[in-house]
C-alpha positions in Angstrom: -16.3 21.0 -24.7 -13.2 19.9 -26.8 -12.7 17.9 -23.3 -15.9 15.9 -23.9 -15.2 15.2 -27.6 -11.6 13.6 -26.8 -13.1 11.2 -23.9 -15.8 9.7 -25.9 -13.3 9.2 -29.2 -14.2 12.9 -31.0 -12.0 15.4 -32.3 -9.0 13.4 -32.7 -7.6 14.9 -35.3 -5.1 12.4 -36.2 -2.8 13.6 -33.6 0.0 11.8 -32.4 0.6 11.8 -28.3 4.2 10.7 -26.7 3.3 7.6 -24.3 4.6 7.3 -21.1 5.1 4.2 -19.3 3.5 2.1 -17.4 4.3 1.4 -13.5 3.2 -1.6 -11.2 1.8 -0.3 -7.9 0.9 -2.4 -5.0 -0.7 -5.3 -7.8 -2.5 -2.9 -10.4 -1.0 -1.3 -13.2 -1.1 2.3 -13.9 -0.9 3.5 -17.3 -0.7 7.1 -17.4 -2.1 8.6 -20.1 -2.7 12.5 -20.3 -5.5 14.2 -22.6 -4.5 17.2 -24.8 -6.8 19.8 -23.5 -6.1 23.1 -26.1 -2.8 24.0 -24.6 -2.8 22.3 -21.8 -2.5 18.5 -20.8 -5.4 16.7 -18.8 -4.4 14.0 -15.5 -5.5 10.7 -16.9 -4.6 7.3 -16.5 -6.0 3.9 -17.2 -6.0 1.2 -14.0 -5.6 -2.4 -14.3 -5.6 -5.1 -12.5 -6.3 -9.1 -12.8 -9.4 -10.6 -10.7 -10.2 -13.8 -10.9 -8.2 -14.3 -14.4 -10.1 -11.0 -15.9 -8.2 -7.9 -16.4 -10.3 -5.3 -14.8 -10.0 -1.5 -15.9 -10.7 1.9 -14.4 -10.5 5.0 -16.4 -9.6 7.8 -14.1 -9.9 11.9 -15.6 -8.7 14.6 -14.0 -10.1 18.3 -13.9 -6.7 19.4 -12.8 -4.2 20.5 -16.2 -0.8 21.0 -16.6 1.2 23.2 -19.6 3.6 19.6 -20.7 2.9 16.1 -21.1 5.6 15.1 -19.0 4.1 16.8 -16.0 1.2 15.7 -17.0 2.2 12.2 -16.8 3.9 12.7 -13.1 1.0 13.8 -11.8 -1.2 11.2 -13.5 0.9 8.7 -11.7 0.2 10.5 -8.7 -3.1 10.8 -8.9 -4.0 7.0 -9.8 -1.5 5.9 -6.9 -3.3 7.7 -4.7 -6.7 6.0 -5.3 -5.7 3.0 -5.5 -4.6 3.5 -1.6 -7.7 4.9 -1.0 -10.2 2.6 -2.9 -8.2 -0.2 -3.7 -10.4 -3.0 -5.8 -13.8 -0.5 -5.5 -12.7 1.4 -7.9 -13.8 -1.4 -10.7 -17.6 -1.4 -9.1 
């Protein structure tokens, strides 16, 4: 549940989390961005790209968890790369 609460803005806590860098990837923009699950780090990344002079963005979660935010933060770069070879622009519909 703790999940939940930390995707729609609960249970923050004040807590810090170590950023990781963004990456360019065939015209979008990946920024991966992990959620501290408990112990264990959540695959999420935020998606961007510019249509049409707007900057659409996709918010992509992960079930799958990993024990550091660095891994974490590979994988989520991964993971968003992926789809966006597979889905390309559908993925802001």
């Amino acid at each position: 549940m703790s999940f939940l609460k930390k995707l729609f803005g609960g249970g923050g806590g004040g807590q810090s989390t170590p950023s990781a860098s963004a990456e360019a990837h065939n015209g979008y923009t990946i920024h991966p961005d992990p959620i501290k699950d408990g112990s264990v780090w959540r695959i999420g990344a935020r998606i961007e790209k510019e249509i049409d002079g707007e900057v659409k963005s996709h918010r992509m979660v992960r079930a799958d968890t990993l024990q550091s935010h660095e891994e974490a933060a590979k994988a989520s770069l991964n993971k968003a790369r992926m789809l966006v070879d597979q889905q390309g622009d559908a993925i802001f519909r």
